[in-house]
C-alpha positions in Angstrom: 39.4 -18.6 -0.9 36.5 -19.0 1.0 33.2 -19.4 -0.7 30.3 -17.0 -0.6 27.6 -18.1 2.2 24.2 -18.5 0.4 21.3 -17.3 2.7 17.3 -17.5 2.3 15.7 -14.8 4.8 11.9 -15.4 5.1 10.5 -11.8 6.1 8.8 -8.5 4.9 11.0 -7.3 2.6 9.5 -3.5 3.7 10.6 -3.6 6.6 13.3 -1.3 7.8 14.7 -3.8 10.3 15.0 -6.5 7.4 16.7 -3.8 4.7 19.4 -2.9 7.6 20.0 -7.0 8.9 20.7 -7.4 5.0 22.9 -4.7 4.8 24.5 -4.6 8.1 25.1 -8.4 8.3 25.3 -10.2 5.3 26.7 -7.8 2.5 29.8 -6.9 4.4 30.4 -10.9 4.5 29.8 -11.4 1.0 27.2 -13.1 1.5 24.7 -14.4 -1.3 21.4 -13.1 -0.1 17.6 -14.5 -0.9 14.6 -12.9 0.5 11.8 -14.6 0.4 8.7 -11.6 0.9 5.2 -10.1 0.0 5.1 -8.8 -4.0 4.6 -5.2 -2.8 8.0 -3.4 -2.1 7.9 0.3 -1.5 10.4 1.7 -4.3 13.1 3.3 -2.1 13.4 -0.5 -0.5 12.9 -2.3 -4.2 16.0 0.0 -5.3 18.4 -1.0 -2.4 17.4 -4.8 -3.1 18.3 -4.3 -6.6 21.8 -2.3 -6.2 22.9 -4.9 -3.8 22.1 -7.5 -5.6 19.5 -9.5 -3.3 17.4 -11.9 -5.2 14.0 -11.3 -4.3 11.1 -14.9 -4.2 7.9 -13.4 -4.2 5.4 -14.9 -2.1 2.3 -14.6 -4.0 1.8 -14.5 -8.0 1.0 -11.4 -9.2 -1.8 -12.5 -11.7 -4.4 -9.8 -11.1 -6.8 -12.7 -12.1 -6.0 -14.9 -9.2 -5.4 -12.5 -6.5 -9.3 -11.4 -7.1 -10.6 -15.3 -6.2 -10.0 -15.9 -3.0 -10.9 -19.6 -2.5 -7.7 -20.7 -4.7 -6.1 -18.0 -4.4 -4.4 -18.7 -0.8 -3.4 -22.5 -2.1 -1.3 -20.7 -5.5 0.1 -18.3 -3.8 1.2 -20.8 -1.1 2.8 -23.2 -4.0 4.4 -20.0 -6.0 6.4 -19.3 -3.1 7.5 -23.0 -2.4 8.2 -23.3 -6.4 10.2 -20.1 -6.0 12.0 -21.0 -3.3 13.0 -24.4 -4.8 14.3 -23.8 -7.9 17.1 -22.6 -6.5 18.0 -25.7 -5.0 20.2 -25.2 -2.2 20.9 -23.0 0.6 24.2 -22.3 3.7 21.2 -20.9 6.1 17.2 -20.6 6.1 16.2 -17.7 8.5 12.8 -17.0 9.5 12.3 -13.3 10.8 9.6 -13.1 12.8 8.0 -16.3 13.3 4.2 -16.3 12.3 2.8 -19.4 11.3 3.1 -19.6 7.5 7.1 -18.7 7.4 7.3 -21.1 9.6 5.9 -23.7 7.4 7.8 -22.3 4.3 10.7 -22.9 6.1 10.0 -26.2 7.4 8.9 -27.7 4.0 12.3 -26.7 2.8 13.9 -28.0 5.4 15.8 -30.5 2.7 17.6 -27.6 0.9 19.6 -26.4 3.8 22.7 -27.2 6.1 21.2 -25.0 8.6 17.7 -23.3 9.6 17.5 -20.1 12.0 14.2 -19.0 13.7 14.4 -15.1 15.0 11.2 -14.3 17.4 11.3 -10.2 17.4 9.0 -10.1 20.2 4.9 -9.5 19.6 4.8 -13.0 17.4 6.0 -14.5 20.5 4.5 -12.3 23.8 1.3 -11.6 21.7 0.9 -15.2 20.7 -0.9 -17.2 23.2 0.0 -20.8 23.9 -1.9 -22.2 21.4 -0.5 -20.4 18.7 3.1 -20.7 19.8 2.6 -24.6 20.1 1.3 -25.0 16.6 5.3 -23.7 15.8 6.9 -26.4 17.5 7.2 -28.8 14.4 9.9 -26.1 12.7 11.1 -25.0 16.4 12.1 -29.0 16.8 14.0 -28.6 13.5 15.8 -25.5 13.8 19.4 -25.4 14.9 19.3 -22.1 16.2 16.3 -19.3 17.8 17.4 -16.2 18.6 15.5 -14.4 21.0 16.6 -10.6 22.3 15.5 -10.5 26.0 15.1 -12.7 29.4 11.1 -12.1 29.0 11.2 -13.9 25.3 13.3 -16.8 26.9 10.4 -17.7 29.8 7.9 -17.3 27.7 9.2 -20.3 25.4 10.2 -22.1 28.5 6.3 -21.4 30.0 5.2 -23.3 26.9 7.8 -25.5 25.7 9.8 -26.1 29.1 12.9 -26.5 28.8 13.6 -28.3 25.3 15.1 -26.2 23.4 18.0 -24.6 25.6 20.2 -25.7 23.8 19.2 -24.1 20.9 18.6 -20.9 22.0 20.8 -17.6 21.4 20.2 -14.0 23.2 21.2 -11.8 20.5 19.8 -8.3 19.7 18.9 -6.9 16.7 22.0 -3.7 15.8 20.3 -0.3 16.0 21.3 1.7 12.7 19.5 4.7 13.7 21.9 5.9 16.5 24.5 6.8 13.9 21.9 8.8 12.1 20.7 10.2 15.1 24.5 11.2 15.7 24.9 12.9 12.5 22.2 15.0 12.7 23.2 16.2 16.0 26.7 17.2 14.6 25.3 19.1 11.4 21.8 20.6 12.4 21.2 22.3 15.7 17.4 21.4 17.1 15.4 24.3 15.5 16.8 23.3 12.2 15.9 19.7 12.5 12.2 21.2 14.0 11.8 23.3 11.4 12.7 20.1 8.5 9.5 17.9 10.7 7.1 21.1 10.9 7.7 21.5 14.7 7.4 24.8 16.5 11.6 25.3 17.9 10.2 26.7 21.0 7.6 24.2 22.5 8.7 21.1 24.5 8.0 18.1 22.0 5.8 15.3 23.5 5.7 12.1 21.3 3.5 9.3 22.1 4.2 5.4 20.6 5.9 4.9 17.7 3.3 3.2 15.3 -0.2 3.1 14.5 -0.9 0.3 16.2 -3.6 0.4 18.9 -1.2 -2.0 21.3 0.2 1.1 21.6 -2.7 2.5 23.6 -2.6 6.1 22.3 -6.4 6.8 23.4 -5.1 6.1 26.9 -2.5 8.7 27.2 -4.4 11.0 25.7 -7.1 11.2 28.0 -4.4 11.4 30.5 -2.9 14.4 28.7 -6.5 16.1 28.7 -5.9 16.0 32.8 -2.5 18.6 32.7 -3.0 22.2 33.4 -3.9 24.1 30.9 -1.2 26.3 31.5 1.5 23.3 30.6 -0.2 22.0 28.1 0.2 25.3 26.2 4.1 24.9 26.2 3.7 21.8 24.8 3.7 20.1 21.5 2.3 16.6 20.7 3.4 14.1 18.0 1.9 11.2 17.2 3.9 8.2 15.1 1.2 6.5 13.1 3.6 5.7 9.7 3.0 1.8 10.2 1.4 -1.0 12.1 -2.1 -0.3 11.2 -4.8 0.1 8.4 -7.8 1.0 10.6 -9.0 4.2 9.0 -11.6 4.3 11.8 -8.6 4.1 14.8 -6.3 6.6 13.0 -10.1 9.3 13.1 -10.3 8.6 16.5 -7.0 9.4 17.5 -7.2 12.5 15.2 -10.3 13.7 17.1 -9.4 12.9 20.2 -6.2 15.0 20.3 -7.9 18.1 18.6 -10.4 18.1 21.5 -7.8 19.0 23.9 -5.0 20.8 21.9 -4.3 22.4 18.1 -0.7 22.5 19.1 -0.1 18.5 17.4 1.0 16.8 14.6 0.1 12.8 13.4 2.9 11.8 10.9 0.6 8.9 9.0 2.9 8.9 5.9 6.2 6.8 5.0 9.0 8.4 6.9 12.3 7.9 5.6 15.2 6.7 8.3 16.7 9.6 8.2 13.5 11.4 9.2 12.5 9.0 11.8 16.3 9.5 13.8 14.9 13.9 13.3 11.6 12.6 15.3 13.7 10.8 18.0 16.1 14.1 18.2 13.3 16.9 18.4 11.7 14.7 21.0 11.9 15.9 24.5 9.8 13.3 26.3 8.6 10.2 24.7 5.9 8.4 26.6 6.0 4.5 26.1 2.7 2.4 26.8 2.1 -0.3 25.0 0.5 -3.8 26.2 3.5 -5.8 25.6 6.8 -5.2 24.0 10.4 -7.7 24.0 13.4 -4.5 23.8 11.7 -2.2 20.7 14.5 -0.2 18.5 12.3 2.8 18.9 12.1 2.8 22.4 15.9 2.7 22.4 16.1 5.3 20.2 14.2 7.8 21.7 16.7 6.8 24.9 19.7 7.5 22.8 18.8 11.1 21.4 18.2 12.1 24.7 14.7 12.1 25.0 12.6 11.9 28.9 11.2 8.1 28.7 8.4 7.4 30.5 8.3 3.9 30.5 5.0 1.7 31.8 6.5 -0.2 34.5 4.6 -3.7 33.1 7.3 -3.1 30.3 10.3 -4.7 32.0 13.8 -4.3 30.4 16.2 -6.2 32.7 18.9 -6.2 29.9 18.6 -2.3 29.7 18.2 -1.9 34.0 21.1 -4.1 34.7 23.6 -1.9 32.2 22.2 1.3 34.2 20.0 2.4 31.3 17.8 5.2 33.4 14.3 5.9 32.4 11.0 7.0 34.4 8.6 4.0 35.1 5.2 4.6 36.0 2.6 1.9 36.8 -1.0 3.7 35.7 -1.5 6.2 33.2 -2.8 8.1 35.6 0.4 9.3 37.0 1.0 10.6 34.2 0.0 14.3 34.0 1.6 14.5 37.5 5.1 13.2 35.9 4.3 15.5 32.9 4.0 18.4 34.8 7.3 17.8 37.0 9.6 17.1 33.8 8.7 20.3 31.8 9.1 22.7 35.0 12.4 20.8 35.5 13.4 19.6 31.9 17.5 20.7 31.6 17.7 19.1 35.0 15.9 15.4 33.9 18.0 15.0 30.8 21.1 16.3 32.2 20.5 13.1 34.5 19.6 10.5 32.0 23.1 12.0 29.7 24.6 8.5 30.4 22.5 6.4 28.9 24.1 7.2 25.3 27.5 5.5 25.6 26.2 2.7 27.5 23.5 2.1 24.5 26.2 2.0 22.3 28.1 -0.5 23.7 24.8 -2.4 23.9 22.6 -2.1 20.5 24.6 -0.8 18.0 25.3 -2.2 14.7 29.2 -2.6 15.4 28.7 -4.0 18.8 25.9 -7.3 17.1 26.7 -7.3 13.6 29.6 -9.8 13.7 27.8 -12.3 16.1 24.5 -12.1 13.7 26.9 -13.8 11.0 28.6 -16.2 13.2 25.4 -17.8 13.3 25.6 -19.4 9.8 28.9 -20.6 10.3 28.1 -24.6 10.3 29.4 -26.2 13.0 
């Protein structure tokens, strides 16, 4: 019989990308699963943790005493973790998702309890990073027997500061999109004016949704500006949504992007509270034309999502996606927001005709990002050679 792979994953437990690896990956190989997180877990994600029994190492020690002195109380909360992570001795695997500075470290000073440790750049902690701060990584890099990387931009961006020195180390393996069978289902039990009517969207309007977090990398005040340009007599078909349910605790940025959109429109709505998944897939359904701008990005679920439903992408061309171009993935680049009230306008006199051209890209997705098409190769990656 074999035995039951023990695995430490060093990452926000609320995050929805974390919560689906877990359950995706390593419960349907029996795996024993650590995660090592922050002490706040929304509920819904603390309740899925529990039933599936992953044994959750807080970060940080939730004395109310400590957390209010900040001078000591980095250095305890630092050693709680460690301590935690310890106790339990030994592990199959250490994986670090998303590799910012101080999981690195964690997983570096525990080098000693592990056959094997994993490093999994998502994207931004690498392509926002600059050289400096990906350099100060390259103590854990050198010990890591694995980094997993999802795209040809992430590879030259470790090769533009490390060279070539960890080739052999490095995997391209994307991260299984959950959401497309959601988004499936509701397509097969709600036609779109139900699932309009379950978001508070008008059935009749063509949906406009710009970025998918609150994030100003996402650049929302520039597109916009650019939507204040369309004619008035477009703009009064439309409908605008704006994703702002994570990323970001600037009160001031979310006011601004409020007020800015009610200058030029009442026909909006900014979702700002937790959505749940099944939610999120309804956005990516009602959504006719998803405009995509942010500064960087490596291969974003979202974007894919919005791809999959069906959804118009508008696509800033200084966002390449060779993995997506090469599979015949179609979207619309353009390379200034300023084209953009001019592509607008074309796609909602013409919209049956634009999607019924882009109707491809579904089954080539799934072949591509789907759970069942990564999960398997995600879990090969434990096996010790």
């Amino acid at each position: 019989m074999r035995s039951r792979l023990k695995v430490l994953i060093i990452g926000d437990g609320n995050s929805i990308y974390i919560l689906n690896y877990i359950k995706n990956v390593l419960i349907p190989n029996n795996a024993i699963v650590f995660l090592y997180t922050g002490k706040n877990i929304r509920k819904e994600y603390l309740r899925f943790y529990e039933e599936n029994n992953t044994i959750l190492l807080y970060s940080s020690i939730k004395n109310p005493f400590i957390q209010k002195i900040p001078k000591i109380r980095g250095f305890l909360d630092f050693s709680y973790g460690l301590y935690q992570i310890y106790k339990n001795r030994s592990y199959d695997a250490i994986h670090v998702h998303f590799a910012d500075r101080r999981s690195c470290c964690i997983a570096y000073l525990c080098r000693k309890f592990t056959r094997k440790e994993i490093c999994s750049f998502w994207g931004s902690d690498l392509l926002r990073s600059n050289d400096h701060q990906v350099q100060k990584l390259k103590t854990y890099l050198d010990r890591c027997d694995i980094i997993s990387i999802e795209t040809q931009r992430m590879y030259n961006r470790i090769i533009n500061v490390f060279n070539h020195i960890y080739d052999n180390k490095i995997k391209t393996i994307r991260f299984g999109i959950e959401t497309f069978d959601m988004i499936d289902n509701i397509k097969s039990l709600e036609d779109k004016k139900t699932s309009r009517a379950k978001l508070g969207m008008p059935a009749e309007k063509v949906i406009i949704t710009i970025g998918y977090n609150a994030s100003p990398y996402q650049q929302h005040l520039l597109m916009i500006k650019q939507l204040a340009r369309i004619d008035l007599e477009i703009l009064d078909r439309v409908f605008i949504v704006i994703q702002m349910t994570y990323g970001n605790s600037n009160v001031h940025y979310y006011e601004e992007v409020r007020n800015k959109i009610k200058a030029i429109t009442n026909n909006f709505i900014i979702f700002d509270k937790f959505m749940q998944e099944e939610d999120i897939a309804r956005l990516r359904v009602c959504t006719d034309i998803f405009i995509h701008g942010q500064t960087t990005d490596a291969l974003s679920a979202s974007f894919q999502e919005y791809i999959y439903a069906g959804a118009i992408v508008l696509n800033g061309k200084w966002l390449k996606y060779k993995e997506l171009e090469e599979r015949g993935i179609k979207y619309i680049e353009y390379e200034s927001f300023d084209e953009i009230p001019t592509l607008l306008t074309n796609i909602i006199s013409n919209l049956q005709n634009y999607k019924l051209s882009f109707f491809n890209n579904i089954d080539i997705l799934r072949k591509f990002s789907s759970v069942q098409a990564v999960s398997q190769e995600w879990y090969n990656l434990y096996q010790v050679s």
